[in-house]
VEXBA-911212 format. One line per 10 residues: number of its first residue (from 1); their letters; for each residue x, y, z of C-alpha. Coordinates in Angstrom, 2 decimals, decimal comma. Layout:
// VEXBA-911212
NUM) a) X Y Z; ...
// end
This chain:
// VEXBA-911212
1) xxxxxxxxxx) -1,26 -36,39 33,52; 1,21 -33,93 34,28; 4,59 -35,40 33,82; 7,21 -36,20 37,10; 9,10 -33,60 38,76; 12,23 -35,48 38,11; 13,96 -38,47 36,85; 16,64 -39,82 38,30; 18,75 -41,52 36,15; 22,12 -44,15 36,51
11) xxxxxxxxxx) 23,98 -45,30 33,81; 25,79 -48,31 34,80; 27,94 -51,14 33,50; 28,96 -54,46 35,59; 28,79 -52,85 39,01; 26,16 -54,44 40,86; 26,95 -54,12 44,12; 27,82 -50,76 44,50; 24,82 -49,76 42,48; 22,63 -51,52 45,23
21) xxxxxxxxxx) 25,01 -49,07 47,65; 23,65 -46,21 45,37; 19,81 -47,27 45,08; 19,43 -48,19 48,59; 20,53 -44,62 49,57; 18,47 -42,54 46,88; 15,06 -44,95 46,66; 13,82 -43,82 49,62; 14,11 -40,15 48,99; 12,67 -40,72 45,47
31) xxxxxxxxxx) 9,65 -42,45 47,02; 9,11 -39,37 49,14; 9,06 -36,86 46,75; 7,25 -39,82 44,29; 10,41 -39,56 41,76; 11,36 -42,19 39,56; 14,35 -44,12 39,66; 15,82 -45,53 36,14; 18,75 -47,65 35,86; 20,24 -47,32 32,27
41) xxxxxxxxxx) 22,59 -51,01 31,71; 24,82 -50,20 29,15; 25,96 -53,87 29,07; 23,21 -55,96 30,20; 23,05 -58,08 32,98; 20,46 -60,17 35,39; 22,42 -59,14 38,66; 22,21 -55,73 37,17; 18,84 -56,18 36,70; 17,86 -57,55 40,09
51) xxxxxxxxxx) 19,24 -54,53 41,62; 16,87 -52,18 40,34; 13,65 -54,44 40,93; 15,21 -54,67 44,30; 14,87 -51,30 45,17; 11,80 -50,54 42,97; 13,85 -48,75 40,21; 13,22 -49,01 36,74; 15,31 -51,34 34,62; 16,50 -49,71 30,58
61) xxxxxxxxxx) 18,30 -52,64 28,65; 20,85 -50,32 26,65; 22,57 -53,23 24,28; 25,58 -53,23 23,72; 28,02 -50,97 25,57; 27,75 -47,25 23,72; 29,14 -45,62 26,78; 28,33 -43,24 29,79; 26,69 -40,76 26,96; 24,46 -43,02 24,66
71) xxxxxxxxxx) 23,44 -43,97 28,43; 22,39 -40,54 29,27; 20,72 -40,01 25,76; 18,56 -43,17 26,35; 17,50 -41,61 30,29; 16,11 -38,49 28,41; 14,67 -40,33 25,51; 12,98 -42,40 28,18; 11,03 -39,36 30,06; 9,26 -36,29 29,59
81) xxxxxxxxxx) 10,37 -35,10 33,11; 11,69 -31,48 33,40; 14,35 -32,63 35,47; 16,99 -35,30 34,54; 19,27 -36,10 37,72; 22,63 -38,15 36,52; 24,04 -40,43 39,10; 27,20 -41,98 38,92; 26,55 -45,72 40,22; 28,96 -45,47 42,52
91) xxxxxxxxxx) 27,50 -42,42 45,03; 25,80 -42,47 48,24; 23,74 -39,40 48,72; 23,23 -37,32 51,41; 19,79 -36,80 53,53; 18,25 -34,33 52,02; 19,84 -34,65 48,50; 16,97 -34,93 46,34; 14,90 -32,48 48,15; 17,60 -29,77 47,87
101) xxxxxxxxxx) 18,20 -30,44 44,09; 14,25 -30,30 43,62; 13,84 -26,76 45,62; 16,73 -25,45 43,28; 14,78 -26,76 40,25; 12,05 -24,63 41,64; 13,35 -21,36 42,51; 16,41 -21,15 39,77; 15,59 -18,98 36,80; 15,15 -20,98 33,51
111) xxxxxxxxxx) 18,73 -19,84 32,65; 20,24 -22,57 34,24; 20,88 -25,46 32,51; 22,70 -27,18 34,91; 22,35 -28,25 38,66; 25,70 -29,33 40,37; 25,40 -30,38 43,24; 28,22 -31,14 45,52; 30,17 -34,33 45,10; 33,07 -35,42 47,98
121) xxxxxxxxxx) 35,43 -37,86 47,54; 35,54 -40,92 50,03; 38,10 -43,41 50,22; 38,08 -46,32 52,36; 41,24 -46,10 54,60; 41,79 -49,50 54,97; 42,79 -50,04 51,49; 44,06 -46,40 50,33; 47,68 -44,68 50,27; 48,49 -41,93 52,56
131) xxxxxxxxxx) 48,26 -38,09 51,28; 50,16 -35,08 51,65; 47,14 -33,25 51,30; 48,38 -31,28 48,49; 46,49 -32,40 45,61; 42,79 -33,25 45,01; 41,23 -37,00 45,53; 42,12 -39,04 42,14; 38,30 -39,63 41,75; 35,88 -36,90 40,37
141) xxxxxxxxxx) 35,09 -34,16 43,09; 33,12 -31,19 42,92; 33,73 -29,02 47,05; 32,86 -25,48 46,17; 31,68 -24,83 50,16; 28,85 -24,30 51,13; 27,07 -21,15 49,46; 25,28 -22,01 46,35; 26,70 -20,08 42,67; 27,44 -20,09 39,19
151) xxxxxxxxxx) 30,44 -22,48 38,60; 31,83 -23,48 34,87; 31,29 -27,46 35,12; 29,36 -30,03 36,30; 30,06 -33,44 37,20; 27,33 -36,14 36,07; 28,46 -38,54 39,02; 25,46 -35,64 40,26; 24,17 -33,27 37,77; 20,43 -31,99 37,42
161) xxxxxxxxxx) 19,87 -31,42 33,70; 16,63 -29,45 32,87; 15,10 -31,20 29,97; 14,92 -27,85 27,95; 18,35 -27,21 27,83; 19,04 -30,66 26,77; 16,54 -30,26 23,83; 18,19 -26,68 23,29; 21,80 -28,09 23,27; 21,46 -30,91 21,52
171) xxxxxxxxxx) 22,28 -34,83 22,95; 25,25 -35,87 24,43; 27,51 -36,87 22,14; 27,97 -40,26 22,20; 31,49 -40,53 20,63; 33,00 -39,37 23,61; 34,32 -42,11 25,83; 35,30 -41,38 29,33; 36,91 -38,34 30,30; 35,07 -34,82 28,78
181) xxxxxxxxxx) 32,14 -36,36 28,09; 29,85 -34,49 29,89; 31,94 -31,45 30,22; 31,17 -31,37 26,12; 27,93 -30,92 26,86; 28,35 -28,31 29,63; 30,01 -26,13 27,12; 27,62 -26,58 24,28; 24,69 -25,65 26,81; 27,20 -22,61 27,93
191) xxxxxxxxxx) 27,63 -21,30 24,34; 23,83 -21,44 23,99; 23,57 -19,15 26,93; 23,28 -21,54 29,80; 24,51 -21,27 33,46; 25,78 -24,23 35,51; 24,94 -23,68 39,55; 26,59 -25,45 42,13; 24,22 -26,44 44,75; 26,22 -26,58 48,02
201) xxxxxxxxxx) 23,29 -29,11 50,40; 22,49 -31,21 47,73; 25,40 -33,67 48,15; 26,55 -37,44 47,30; 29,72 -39,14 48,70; 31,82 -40,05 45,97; 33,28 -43,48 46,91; 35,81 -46,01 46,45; 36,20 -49,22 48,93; 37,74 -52,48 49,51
211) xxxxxxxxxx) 40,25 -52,65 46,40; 38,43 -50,46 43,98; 40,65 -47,42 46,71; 44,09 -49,24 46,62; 46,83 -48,11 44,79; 46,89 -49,83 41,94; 43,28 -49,86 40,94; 43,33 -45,93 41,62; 46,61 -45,80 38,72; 45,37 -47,90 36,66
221) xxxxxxxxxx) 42,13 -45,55 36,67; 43,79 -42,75 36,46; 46,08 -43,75 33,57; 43,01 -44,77 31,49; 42,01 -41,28 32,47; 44,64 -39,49 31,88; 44,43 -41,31 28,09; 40,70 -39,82 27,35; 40,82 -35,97 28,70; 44,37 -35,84 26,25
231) xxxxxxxxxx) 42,21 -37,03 23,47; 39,16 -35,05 24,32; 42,20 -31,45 24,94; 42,71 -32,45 21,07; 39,52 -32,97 20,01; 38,88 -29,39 21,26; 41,75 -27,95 20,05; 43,26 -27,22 23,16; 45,91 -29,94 23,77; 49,33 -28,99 25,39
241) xxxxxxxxxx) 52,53 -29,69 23,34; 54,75 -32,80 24,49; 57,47 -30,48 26,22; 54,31 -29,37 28,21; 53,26 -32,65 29,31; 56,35 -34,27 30,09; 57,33 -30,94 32,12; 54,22 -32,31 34,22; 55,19 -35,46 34,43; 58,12 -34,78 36,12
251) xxxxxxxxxx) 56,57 -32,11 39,01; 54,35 -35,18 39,37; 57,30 -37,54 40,20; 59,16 -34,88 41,99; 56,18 -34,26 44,17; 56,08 -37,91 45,12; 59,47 -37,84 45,95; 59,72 -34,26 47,83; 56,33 -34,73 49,94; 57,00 -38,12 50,51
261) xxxxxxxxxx) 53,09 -38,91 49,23; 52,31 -42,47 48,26; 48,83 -41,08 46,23; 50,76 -38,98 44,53; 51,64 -41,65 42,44; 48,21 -41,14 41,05; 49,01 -38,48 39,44; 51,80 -39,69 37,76; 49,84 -42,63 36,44; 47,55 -39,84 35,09
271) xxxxxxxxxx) 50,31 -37,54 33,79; 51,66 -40,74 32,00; 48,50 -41,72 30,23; 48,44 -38,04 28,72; 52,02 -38,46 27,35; 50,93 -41,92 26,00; 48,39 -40,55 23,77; 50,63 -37,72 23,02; 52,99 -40,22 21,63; 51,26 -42,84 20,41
281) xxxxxxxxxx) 47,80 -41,47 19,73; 44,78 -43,64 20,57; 41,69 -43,56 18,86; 38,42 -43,09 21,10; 36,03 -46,77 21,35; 34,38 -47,29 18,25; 30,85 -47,19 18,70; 28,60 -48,74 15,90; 26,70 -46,64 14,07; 28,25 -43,69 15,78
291) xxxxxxxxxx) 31,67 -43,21 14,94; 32,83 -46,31 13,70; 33,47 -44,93 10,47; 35,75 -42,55 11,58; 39,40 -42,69 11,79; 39,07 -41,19 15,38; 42,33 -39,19 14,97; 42,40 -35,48 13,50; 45,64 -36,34 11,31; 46,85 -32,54 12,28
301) xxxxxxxxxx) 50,73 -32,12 11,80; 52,06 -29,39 13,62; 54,93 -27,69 15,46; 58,19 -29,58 17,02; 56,52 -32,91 15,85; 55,74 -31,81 12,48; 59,25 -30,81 11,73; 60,90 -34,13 12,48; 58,17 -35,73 10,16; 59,27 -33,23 7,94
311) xxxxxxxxxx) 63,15 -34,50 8,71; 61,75 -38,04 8,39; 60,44 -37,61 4,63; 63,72 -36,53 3,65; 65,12 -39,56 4,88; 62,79 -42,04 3,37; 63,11 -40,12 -0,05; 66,80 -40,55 0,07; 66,10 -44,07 1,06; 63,48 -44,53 -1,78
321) xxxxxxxxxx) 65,53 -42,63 -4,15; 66,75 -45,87 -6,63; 63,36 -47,51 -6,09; 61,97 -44,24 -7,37; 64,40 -44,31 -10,57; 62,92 -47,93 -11,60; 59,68 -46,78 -11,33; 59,93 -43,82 -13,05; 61,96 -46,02 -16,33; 58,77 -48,81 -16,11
331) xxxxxxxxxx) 56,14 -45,97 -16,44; 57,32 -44,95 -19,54; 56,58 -48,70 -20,33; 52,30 -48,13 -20,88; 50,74 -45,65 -23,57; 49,62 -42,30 -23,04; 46,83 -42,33 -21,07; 43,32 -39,65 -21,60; 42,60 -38,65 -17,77; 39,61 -36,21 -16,82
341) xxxxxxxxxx) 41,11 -34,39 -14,14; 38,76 -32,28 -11,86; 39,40 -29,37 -9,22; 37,85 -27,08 -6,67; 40,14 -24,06 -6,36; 39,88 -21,40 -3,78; 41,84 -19,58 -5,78; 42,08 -21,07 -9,77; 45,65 -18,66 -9,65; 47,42 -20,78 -6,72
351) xxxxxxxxxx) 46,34 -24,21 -8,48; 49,33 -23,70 -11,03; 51,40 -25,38 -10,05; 49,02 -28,62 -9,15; 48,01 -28,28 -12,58; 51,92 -27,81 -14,18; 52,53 -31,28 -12,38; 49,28 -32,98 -13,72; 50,42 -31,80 -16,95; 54,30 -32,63 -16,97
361) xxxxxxxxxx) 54,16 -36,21 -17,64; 53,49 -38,33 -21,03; 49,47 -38,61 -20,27; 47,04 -36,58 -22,07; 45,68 -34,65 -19,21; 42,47 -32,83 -19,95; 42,00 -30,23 -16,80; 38,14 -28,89 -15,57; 39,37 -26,56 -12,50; 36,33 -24,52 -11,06
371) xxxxxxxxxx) 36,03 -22,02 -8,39; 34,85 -22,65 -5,33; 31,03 -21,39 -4,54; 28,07 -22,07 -2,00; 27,99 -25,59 -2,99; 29,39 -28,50 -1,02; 32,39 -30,89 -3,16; 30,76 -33,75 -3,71; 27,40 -31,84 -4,61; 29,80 -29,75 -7,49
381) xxxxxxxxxx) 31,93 -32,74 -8,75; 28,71 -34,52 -9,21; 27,67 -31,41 -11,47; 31,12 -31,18 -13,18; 31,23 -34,61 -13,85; 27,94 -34,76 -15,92; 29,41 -32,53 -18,30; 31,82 -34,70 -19,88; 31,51 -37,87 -21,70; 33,11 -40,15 -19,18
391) xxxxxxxxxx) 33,48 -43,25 -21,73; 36,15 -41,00 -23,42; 38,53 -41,04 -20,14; 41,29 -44,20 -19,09; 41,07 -42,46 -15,60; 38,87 -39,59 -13,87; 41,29 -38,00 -11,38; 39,45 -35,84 -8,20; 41,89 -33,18 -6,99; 42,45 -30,96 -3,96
401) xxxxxxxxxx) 43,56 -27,44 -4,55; 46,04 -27,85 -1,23; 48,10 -30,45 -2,36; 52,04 -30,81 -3,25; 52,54 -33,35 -5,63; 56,30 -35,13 -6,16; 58,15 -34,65 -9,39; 56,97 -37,09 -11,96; 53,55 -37,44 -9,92; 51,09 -38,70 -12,71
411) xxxxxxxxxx) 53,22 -41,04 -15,04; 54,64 -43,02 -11,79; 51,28 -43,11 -10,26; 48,99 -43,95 -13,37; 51,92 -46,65 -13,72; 51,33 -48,21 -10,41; 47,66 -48,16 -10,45; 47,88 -50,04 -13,73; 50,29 -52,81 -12,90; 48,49 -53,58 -9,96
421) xxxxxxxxxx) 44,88 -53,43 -11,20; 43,66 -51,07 -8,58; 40,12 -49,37 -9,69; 40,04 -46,87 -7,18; 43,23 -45,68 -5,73; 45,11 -42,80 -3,69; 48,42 -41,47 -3,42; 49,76 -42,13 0,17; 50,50 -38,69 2,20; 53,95 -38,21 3,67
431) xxxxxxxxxx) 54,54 -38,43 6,46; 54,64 -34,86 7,33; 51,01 -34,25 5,67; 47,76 -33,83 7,20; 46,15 -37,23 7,19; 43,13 -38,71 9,41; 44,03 -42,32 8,41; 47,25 -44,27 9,18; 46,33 -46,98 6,55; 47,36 -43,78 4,39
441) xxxxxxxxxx) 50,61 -42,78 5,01; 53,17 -43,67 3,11; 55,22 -47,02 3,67; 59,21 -47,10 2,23; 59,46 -50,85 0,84; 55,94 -50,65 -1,39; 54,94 -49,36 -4,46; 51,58 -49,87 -3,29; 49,05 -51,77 -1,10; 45,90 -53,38 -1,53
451) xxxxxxxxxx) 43,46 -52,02 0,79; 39,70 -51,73 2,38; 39,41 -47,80 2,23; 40,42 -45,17 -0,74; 39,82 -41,80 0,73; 37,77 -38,95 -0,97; 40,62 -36,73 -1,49; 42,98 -34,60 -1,33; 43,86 -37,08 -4,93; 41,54 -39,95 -5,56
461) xxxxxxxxxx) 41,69 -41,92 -8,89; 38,50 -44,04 -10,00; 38,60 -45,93 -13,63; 37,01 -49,17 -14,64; 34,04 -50,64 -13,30; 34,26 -48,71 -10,53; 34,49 -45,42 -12,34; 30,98 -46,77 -13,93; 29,37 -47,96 -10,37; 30,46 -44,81 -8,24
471) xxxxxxxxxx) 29,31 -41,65 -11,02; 27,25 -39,99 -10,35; 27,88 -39,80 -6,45; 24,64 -39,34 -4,21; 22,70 -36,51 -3,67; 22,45 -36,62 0,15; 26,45 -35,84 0,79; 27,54 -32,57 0,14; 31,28 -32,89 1,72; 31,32 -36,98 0,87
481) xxxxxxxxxx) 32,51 -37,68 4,36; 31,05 -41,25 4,81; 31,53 -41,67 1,13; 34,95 -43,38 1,34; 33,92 -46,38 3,88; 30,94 -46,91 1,40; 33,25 -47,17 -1,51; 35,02 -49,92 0,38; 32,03 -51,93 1,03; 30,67 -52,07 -2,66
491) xxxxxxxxxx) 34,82 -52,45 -3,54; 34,68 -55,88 -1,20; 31,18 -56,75 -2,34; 32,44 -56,38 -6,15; 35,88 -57,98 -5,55; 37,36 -54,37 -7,07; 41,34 -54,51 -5,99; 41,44 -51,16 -4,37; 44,62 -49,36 -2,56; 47,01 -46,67 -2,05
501) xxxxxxxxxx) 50,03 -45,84 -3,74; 52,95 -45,42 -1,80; 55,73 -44,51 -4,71; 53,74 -40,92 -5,08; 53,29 -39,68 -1,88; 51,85 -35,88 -1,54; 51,93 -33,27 1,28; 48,27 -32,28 2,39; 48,75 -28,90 3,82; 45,31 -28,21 5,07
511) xxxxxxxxxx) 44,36 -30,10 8,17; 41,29 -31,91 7,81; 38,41 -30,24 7,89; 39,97 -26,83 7,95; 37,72 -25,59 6,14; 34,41 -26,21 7,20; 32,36 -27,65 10,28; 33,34 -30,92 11,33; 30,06 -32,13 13,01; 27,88 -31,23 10,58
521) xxxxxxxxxx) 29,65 -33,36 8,02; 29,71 -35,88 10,83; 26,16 -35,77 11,59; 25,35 -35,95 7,23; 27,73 -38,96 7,10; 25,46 -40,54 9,80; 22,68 -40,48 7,81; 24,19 -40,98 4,58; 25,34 -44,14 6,06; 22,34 -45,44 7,78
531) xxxxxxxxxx) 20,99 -48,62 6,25; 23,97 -48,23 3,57; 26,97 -51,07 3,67; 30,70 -49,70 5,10; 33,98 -50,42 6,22; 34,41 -50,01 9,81; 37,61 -48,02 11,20; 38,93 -51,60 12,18; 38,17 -53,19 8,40; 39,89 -49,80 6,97
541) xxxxxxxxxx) 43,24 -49,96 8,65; 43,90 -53,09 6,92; 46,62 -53,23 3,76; 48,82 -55,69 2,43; 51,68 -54,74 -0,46; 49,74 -54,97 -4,26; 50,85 -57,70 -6,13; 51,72 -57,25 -10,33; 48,16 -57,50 -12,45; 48,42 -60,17 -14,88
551) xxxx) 49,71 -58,88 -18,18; 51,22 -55,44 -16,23; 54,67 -54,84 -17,34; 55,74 -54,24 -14,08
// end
């Protein structure tokens, strides 16, 4: 059998009664055109589920909450239909609505990826503030008027996706929490040379009523908002400064003030949310599996902010300063060490002075630098490594070739690692460095702390049992991204005391990443990880200060 013209598809979460307002205003039409209904629960329930038997929809249990896009993943997975029609759970469509988006599914060339059809906001006026006017609704909208054409975004609260394009794009990706996640999408299927078309007659109200349209519930939505599209403008690169966003904050304020417009406050509450995760950055919901092993920050270090990081080091190394000088005395304390140090260069020429530092100290450093070639880092350390005789080596240093190391780097650090016991072990980054992981950056009243995670560069240290346990590193990662939260699981299965060091901290000068594709090391880490033990980003943010080994001299 041929398969449907359409599905229609609703991701939902604990909304019941306004997704039997949405069903009872789309089943009919489906029934008509003899379109199926599914109702994706991303957080199963039986009132949920009585809903869609109620009005002859199909019921999709999604498990645990993985968001609006592991929702929409599951609808496709689901069908073969041509046609995938995402409904907010939340709409009520128009007469007509599903026969308009059908006829545009019919007569649109196979160009077009997307079908938007109009959405209109509806607030009931019992419970919502008063408007100037000025400003759009504060929930999602799409009034183009009423001649279809090519727009640059759709809005999934009711978006046509043909099945092609989603096959041709790739899935949603389900990192994304709420605010861009669909528009991610839009422009993937964009840059593979779709086109999104607004279609004017095929329209849902948009609505909000009893105290889901007051005030409050409006900020409070708004703010949350406000939150994810700032992390989603950095994800893509495109993020305002702070002086930017606070600049908006204010118009916002001032326009509540000048127009005398109560919903205006909406958009403050949305402004505010965006300088909130400018200033405090909040990771995006860790989703099992998905990106749980991710930090969920890009660690970048730039412009006005960067400099008073910058300012900040300087502070907390005149701070540190007699700390430092004790250190430095006890390291002379342990023998000279034999350390395998290994290195990646870009160019061998600008790793001098890397290498002058590894070399300064009292440890008998023995240096294999490289250049870089087609092969990933993991893949070529793997290779390097088999070349020596690793039984000869106290400690098997892995080194980035964008690194600044302090004065006295390797006797102060090979000292700390020692008279703590840590078998695998990082210097912290200042704070001024590129760095994906808080847990990393360095701390002013430690020498160093016991932790879950040891990253895989820009300086790792492995020795010990765990030098023996982790060589050779697997053959599936090429950029060992996923490698680190593995490490911590065997460290925690093996009772290894793992950590960073915060006496040494370096300056990273390459954001993370830089170099290279971000979601295709993403996607390898995935697999690399699936059915293998790891830290999650919760488990890896955890440190306490390292306590003296027995028998250290410290």
């Amino acid at each position: 059998m041929p398969p449907a013209p359409a599905l229609i598809a609703i991701p939902t979460l604990g909304r019941p009664g306004q997704l039997d307002t949405t069903l009872a205003s789309i089943a009919p039409q489906a029934k008509a055109r003899a379109v199926e209904i599914l109702v994706v629960d991303d957080g199963p329930s039986p009132e949920t589920r009585e809903a869609a038997e109620r009005h002859g929809a199909g019921y999709l249990d999604a498990g645990m909450p993985g968001g609006p896009n592991a929702a929409r993943n599951r609808a496709f997975e689901a069908t073969d239909a041509p046609l995938v029609i995402l409904l907010d759970d939340d709409i009520r469509a128009w007469p007509h609505w599903l026969d308009e988006l059908l006829a545009a599914h019919e007569r649109e060339p196979a160009d077009v990826a997307v079908l938007a059809g109009q959405i209109k906001p509806v607030l009931d006026p019992r419970f919502a503030p008063r408007s100037c006017g000025r400003h759009g609704a504060p929930i999602t909208e799409l009034q183009l008027g009423d001649q279809d054409k090519d727009v640059i975004h759709g809005w999934s609260a009711n978006m046509g996706v043909r099945r092609d394009w989603w096959m041709k794009a790739g899935p949603f990706d389900e990192a994304h929490a709420i605010g861009g996640d669909e528009e991610e999408w839009v422009d993937r299927a964009t840059a593979a040379g779709g086109r999104t078309r607004y279609i004017a007659h095929a329209g849902v109200d948009h609505e909000r009523v009893g105290e889901d349209a007051s005030l409050r519930k409006l900020m409070r939505a708004q703010r949350y908002r406000g939150r994810n599209l700032r992390l989603f403008d950095t994800q893509q690169g495109r993020a305002p400064g702070l002086v930017t966003e606070l600049k908006v904050l204010l118009a916002c304020v001032a326009h509540v003030i000048i127009r005398r417009c109560p919903m205006g406050l909406t958009l403050v509450a949305h402004s505010l949310g965006r300088v909130q995760q400018t200033i405090a950055p909040a990771p995006p919901p860790a989703r099992p599996g998905l990106n749980d092993f991710l930090s969920g920050r890009s660690g970048h270090v730039a412009g006005k902010r960067g400099e008073l990081l910058r300012v900040a080091d300087r502070l907390l190394d005149l701070l540190r300063a007699p700390l430092t000088a004790v250190e430095q005395r006890r390291a002379q304390s342990i023998p000279p060490r034999r350390i395998l140090a290994l290195a990646i260069a870009r160019n061998p020429s600008d790793f001098a002075p890397i290498a002058a530092e590894l070399s300064a100290g009292r440890h008998r450093v023995e240096l294999d630098l490289q250049p870089i070639d087609t092969r990933g880092k993991f893949e070529r350390l793997t290779a390097m490594l088999a070349e020596h005789d690793l039984t000869a080596y106290d400690h098997v240093l892995l080194v980035d070739d964008d690194v600044d190391l302090p004065a006295g780097f390797l006797d102060r650090f090979i000292w700390a690692v020692e008279s703590t016991g840590l078998l695998l072990a990082q210097p912290a980054h200042r704070r001024h460095s590129h760095a994906a992981w808080p847990v990393t950056r360095r701390r002013l009243a430690t020498t160093a702390r016991r932790s879950h995670f040891v990253e895989i560069g820009p300086v790792t240290l492995l020795r010990g049992p765990a030098l023996e346990a982790l060589v050779p590193f697997p053959d599936d990662l090429t950029m060992g991204w996923g490698l680190d939260v593995h490490w911590g699981a065997i460290a925690r299965e093996h009772d290894w005391p793992i950590g960073v060091v915060d006496s040494t901290p370096l300056l990273h000068k390459n954001p993370v990443a830089g170099g290279y594709g971000r979601e295709p090391v993403v996607d390898a880490a995935r697999r690399f990880l699936s059915g293998r033990a790891y830290v999650t980003r919760d488990e890896a943010l955890w440190s306490e200060p390292a306590r003296p080994a027995k028998g250290s001299s410290r």
